[in-house]
DRENMI-716651 format. One record per residue (C-alpha): x, y, z; residue number from 1. Coordinates in steps of 0.02 Angstrom, whole numbers, plus 50000, padded with zeros to 5 digits. Example, Ala and Ser with C-alpha at 12.3 -4.5 7.8 and 13.67 -1.06 7.14 Angstrom:
! DRENMI-716651
<sedren X="50615" Y="49775" Z="50390" seq="1"/>
<sedren X="50684" Y="49947" Z="50357" seq="2"/>
***
This chain:
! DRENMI-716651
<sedren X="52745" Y="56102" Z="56839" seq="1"/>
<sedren X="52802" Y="56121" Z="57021" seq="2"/>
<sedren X="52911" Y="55991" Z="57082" seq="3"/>
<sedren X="53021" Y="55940" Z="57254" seq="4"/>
<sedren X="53165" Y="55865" Z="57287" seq="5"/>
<sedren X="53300" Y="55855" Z="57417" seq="6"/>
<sedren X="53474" Y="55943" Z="57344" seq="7"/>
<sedren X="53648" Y="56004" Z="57373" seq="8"/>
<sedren X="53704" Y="56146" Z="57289" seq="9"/>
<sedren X="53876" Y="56115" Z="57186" seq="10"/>
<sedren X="53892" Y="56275" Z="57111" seq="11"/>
<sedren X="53830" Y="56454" Z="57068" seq="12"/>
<sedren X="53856" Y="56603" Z="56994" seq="13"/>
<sedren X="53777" Y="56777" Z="56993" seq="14"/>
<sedren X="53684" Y="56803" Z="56815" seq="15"/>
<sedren X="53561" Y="56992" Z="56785" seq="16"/>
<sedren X="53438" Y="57067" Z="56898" seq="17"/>
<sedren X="53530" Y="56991" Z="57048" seq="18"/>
<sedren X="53460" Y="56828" Z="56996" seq="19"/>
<sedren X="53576" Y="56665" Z="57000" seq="20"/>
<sedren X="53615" Y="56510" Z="56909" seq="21"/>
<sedren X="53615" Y="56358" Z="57021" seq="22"/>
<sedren X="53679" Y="56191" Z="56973" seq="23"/>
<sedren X="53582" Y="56083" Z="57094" seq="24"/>
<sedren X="53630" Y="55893" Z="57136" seq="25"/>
<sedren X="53454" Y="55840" Z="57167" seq="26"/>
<sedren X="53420" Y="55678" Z="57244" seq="27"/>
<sedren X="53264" Y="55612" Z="57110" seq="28"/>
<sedren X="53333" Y="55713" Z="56957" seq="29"/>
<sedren X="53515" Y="55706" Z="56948" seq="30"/>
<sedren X="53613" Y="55861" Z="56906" seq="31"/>
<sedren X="53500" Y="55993" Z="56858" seq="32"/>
<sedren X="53536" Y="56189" Z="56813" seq="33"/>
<sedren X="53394" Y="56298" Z="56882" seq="34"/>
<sedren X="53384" Y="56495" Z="56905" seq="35"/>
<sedren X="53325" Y="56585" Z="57055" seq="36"/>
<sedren X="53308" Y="56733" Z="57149" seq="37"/>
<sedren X="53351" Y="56682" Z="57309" seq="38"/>
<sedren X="53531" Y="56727" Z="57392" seq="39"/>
<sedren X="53633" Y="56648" Z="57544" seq="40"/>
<sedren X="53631" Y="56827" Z="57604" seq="41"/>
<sedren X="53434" Y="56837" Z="57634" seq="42"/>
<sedren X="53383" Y="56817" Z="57799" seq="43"/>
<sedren X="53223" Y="56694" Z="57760" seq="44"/>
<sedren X="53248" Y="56503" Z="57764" seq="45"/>
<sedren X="53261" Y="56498" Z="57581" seq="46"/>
<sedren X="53414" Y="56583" Z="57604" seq="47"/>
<sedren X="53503" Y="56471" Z="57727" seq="48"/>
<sedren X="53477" Y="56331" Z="57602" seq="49"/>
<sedren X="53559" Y="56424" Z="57463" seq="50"/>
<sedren X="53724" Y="56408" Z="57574" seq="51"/>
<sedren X="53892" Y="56308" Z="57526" seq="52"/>
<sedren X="53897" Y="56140" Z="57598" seq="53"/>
<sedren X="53706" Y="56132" Z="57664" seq="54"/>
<sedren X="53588" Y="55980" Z="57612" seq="55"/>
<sedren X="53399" Y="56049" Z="57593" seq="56"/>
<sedren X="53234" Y="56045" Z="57510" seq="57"/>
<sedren X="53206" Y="56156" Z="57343" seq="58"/>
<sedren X="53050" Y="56164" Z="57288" seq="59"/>
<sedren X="53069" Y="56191" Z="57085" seq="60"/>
<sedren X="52968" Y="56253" Z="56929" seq="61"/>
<sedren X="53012" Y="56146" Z="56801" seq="62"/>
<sedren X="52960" Y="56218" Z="56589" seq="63"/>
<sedren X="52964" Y="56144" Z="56456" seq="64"/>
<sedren X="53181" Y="56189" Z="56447" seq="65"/>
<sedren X="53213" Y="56267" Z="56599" seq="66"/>
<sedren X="53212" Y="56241" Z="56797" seq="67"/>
<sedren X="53170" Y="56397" Z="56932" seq="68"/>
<sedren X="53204" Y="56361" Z="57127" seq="69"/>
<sedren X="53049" Y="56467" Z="57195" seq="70"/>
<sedren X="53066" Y="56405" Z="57386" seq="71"/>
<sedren X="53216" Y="56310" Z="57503" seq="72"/>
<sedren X="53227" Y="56232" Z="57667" seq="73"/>
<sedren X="53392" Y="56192" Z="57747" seq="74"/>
<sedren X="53378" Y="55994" Z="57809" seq="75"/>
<sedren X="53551" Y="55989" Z="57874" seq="76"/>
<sedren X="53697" Y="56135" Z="57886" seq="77"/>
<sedren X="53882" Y="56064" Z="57886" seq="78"/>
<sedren X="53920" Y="56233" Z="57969" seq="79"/>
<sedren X="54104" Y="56151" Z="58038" seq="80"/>
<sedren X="54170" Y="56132" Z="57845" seq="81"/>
<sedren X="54134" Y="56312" Z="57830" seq="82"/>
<sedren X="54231" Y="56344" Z="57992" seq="83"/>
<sedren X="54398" Y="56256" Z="57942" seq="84"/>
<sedren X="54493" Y="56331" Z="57767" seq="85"/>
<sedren X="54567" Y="56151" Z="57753" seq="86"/>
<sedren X="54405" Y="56067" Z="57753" seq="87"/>
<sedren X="54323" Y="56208" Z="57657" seq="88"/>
<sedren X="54432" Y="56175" Z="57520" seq="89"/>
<sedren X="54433" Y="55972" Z="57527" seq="90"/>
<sedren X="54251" Y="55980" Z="57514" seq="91"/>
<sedren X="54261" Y="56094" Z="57383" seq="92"/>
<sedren X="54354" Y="55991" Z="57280" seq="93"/>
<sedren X="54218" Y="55860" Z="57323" seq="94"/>
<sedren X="54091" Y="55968" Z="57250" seq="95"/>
<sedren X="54191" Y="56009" Z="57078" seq="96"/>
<sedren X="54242" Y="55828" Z="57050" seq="97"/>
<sedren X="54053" Y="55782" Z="57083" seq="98"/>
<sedren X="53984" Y="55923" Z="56970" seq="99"/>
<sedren X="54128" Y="55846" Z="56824" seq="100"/>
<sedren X="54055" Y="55675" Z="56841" seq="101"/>
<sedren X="53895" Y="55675" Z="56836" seq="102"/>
<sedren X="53791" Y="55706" Z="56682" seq="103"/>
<sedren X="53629" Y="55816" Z="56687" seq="104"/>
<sedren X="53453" Y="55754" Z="56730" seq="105"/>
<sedren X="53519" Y="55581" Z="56763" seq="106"/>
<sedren X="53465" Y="55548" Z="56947" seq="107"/>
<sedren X="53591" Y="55433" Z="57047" seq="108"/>
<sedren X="53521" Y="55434" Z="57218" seq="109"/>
<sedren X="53676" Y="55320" Z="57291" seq="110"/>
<sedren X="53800" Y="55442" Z="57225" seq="111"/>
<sedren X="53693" Y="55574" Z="57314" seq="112"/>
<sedren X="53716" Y="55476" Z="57490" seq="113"/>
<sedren X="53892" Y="55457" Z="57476" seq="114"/>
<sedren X="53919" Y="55635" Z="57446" seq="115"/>
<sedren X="53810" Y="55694" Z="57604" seq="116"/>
<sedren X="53907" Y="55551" Z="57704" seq="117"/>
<sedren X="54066" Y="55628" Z="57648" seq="118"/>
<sedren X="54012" Y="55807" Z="57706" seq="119"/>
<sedren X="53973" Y="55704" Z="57890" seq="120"/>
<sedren X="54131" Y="55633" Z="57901" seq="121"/>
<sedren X="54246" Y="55795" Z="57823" seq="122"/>
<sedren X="54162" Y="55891" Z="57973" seq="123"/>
<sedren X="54197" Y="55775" Z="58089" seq="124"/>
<sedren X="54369" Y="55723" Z="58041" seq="125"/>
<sedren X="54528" Y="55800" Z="58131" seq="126"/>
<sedren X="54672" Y="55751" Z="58010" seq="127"/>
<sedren X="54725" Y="55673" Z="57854" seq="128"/>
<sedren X="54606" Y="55739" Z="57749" seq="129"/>
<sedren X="54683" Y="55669" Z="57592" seq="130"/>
<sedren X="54639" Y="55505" Z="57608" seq="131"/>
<sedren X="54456" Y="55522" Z="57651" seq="132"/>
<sedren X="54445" Y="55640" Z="57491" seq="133"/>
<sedren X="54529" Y="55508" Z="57399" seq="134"/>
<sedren X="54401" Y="55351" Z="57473" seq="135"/>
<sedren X="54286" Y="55476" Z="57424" seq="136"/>
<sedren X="54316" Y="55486" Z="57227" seq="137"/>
<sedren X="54363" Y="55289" Z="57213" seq="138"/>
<sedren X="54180" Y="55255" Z="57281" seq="139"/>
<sedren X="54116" Y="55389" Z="57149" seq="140"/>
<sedren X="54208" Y="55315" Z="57007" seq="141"/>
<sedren X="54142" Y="55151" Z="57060" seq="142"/>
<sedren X="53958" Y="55195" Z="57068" seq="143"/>
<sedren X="53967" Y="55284" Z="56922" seq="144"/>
<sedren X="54032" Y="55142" Z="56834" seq="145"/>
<sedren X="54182" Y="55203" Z="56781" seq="146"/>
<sedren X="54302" Y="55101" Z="56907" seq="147"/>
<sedren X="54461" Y="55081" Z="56839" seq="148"/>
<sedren X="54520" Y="54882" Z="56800" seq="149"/>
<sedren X="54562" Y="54818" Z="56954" seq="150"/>
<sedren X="54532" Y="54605" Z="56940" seq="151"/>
<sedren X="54621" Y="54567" Z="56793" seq="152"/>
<sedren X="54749" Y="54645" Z="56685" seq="153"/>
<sedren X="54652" Y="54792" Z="56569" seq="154"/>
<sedren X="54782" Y="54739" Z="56413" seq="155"/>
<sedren X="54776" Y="54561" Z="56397" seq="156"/>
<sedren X="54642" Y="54509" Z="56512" seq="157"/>
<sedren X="54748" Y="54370" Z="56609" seq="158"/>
<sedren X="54712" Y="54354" Z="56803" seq="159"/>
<sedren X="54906" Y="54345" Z="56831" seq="160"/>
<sedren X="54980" Y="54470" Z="56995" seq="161"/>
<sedren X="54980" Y="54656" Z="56897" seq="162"/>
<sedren X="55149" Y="54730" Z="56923" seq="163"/>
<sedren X="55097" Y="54900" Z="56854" seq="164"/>
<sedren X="54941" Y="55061" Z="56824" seq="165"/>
<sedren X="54924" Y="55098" Z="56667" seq="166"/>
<sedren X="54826" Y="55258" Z="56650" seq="167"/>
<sedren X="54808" Y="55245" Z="56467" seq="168"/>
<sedren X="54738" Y="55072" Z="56450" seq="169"/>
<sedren X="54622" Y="55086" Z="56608" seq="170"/>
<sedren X="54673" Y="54975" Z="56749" seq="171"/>
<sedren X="54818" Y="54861" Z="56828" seq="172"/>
<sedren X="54923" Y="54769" Z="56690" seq="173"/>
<sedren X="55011" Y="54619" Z="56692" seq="174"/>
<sedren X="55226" Y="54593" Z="56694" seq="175"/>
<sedren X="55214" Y="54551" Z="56504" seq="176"/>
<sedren X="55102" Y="54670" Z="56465" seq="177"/>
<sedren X="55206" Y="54788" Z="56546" seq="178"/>
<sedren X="55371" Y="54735" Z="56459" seq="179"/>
<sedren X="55298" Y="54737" Z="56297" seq="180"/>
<sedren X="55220" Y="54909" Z="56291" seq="181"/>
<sedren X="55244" Y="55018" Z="56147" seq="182"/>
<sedren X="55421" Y="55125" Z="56155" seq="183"/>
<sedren X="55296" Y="55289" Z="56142" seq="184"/>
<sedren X="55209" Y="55264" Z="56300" seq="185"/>
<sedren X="55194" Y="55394" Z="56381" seq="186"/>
<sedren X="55290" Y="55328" Z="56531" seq="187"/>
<sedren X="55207" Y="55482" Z="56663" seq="188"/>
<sedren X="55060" Y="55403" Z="56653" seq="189"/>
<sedren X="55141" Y="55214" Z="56696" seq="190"/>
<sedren X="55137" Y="55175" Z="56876" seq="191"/>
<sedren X="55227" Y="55029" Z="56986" seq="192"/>
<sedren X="55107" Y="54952" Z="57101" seq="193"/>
<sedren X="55204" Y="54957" Z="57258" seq="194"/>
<sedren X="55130" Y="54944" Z="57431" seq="195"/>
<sedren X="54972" Y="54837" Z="57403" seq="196"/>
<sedren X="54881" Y="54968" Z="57288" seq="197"/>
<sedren X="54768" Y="54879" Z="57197" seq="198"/>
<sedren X="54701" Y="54785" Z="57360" seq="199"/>
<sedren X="54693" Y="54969" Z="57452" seq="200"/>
<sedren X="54577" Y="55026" Z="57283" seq="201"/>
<sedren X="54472" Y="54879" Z="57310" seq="202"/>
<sedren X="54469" Y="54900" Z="57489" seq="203"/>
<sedren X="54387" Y="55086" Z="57473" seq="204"/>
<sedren X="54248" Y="55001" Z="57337" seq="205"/>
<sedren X="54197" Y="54868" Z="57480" seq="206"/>
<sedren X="54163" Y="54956" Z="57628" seq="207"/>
<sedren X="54064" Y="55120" Z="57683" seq="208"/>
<sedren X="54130" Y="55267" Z="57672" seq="209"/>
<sedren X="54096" Y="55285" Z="57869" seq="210"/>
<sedren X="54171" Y="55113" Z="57883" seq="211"/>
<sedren X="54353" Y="55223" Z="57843" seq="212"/>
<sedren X="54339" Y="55373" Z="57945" seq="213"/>
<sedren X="54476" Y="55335" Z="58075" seq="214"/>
<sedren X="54605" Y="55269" Z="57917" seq="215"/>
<sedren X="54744" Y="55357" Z="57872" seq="216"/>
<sedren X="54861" Y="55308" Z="57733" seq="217"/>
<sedren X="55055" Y="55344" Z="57743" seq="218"/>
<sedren X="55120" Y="55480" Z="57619" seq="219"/>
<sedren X="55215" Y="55351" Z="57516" seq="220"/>
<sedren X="55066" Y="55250" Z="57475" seq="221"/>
<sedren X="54938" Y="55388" Z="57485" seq="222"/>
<sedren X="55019" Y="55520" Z="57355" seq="223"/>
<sedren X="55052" Y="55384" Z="57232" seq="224"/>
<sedren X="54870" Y="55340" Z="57247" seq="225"/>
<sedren X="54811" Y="55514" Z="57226" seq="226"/>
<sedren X="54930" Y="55536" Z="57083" seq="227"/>
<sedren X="54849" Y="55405" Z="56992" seq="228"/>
<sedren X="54665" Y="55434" Z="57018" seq="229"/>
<sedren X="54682" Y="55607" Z="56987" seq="230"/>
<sedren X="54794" Y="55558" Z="56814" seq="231"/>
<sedren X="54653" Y="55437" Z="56778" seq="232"/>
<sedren X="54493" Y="55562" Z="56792" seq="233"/>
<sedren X="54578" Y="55663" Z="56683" seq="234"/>
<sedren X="54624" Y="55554" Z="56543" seq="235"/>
<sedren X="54475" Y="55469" Z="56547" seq="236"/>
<sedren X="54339" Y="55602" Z="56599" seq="237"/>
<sedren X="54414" Y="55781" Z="56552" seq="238"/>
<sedren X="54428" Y="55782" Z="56756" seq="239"/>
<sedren X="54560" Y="55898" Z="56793" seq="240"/>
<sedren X="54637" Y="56039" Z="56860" seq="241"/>
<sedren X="54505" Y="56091" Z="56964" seq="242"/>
<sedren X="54506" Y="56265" Z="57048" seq="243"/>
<sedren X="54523" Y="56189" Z="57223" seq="244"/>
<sedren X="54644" Y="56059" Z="57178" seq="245"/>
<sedren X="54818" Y="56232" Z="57214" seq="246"/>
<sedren X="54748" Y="56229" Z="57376" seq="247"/>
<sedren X="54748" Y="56057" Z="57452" seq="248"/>
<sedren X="54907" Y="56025" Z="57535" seq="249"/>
***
C-alpha cells in the first residue's frame, strides 16, 4: 500500500547496500521507522528532503511490518540551523528529545506543529537559545500529557502556595509536604521554587511558542529550570543524556 504524508526526519543511520534506516516524524502516522535508498548526498529532490532539519513530503510503502520511503519532496529547508553550530546543536537536541517522547505509529499532529514552529523560530533567533529550547520541551511534555503537577501539590493534593519541585513525586509540593519527606529522599532531585517558577512553567503551557520568541530568562532562573525539566524527563521517561546535551553551552 502506498501512502503520503508530510515528515521531518529525526534520525538515521546507514544500514547494507548503502540503504538507510529513517525514523520519520510523520504528520498522520506518528513516529514511524522506514528504510530507503535515498541519500542527502543525491542530487534529485528526493535527496534534499532526506536533509537534517528540512520539513517535506515522503511518499511511503507501507507492508504488512515494515515502511520503505520510495520518493521525497523538500516543503521547507531550515538551511540557517545548518549554518550556525549553536543552533545546529539546540535543534538537535530538539530532535533527540522528540524522537525519546514519542511512541511509534501514534500520530500527534500538534506535537508535529510545535516542532516545525520551533525549527522557525531557532533559525530566526539571535541569542539565548536556552530558553526557547526549554519553552520548547515544557509545551512537549504538556501535549503529550505528561506535564509535570503544577496546580496543586503532587503529595497531598492541597491547593496551598508550593514551596518546593519534587522530581520524584511529579510536580510542586506543599511546605508540609516538604517538611515531612522521608529522611532517604534523594535530596538532588528536591528543588526550592525560587523566582516565580511554577508561574514561568505555566506561562510556557499558555501561550504559542511564537508568542515567546523575543523572551529571555536570566541564568539564575533559567538553569534551575533546565535543571529540573531535564531531571524530570529522565526520571520519569528514561529521557536523558542525550548525545547533544555536552554540547549546549
Amino acid at each position: 500500500m502506498y501512502i503520503d504524508t508530510e515528515g521531518i526526519i529525526l534520525k538515521q543511520t546507514k544500514a547494507t547496500n548503502g540503504r538507510r534506516m529513517i525514523v520519520l516524524f510523520s504528520k498522520k502516522y506518528g513516529k514511524i521507522s522506514a528504510g530507503t535508498g535515498i541519500t542527502e548526498k543525491g542530487k534529485g529532490k528526493s535527496a534534499l528532503a532526506m536533509r537534517p532539519f528540512t520539513f517535506g513530503r515522503y511518499e511511503l510503502y507501507k507492508s504488512r511490518y515494515n515502511y520503505n520511503i520510495n520518493n521525497a519532496e523538500a516543503i521547507r529547508s531550515f538551511y540557517a540551523i545548518g549554518e550556525d553550530i549553536d543552533k545546529y546543536m539546540y535543534a538537535s537536541y530538539a530532535l533527540e528529545f522528540t524522537d525519546k517522547l514519542l511512541e511509534e505509529d501514534k500520530a500527534s499532529p500538534r506535537f508535529f506543529e510545535l516542532l516545525i514552529e520551533y525549527f522557525d523560530l531557532m533559525s530566526e533567533r539571535k541569542k539565548d537559545y536556552d530558553t526557547l529550547l526549554l519553552a520548547f520541551q515544557v509545551k512537549s511534555l504538556f501535549l503529550m500529557g505528561v506535564m509535570p503537577i503544577l496546580d496543586s501539590c503532587a503529595i497531598c493534593g492541597c491547593d496551598a502556595d508550593p514551596v518546593a519541585f519534587s522530581v520524584p513525586d511529579g510536580g510542586a509540593i506543599c511546605a508540609e509536604c516538604r517538611n515531612n519527606l522521608p529522611e532517604d529522599v534523594n535530596v538532588s532531585l528536591i528543588f526550592n521554587l525560587n523566582f516565580g517558577i511554577v508561574n514561568i512553567l505555566k506561562f510556557f503551557v499558555k501561550n504559542p511558542l511564537r508568542s515567546l520568541e523575543k523572551i529571555t530568562l536570566e541564568e539564575s532562573i533559567r538553569n534551575p529550570l533546565i535543571r529540573i525539566i531535564r531531571e524530570y524527563c529522565k526520571y520519569h521517561m528514561d529521557i536523558g543524556n542525550l548525545k547533544s546535551e555536552i554540547f549546549l553551552k
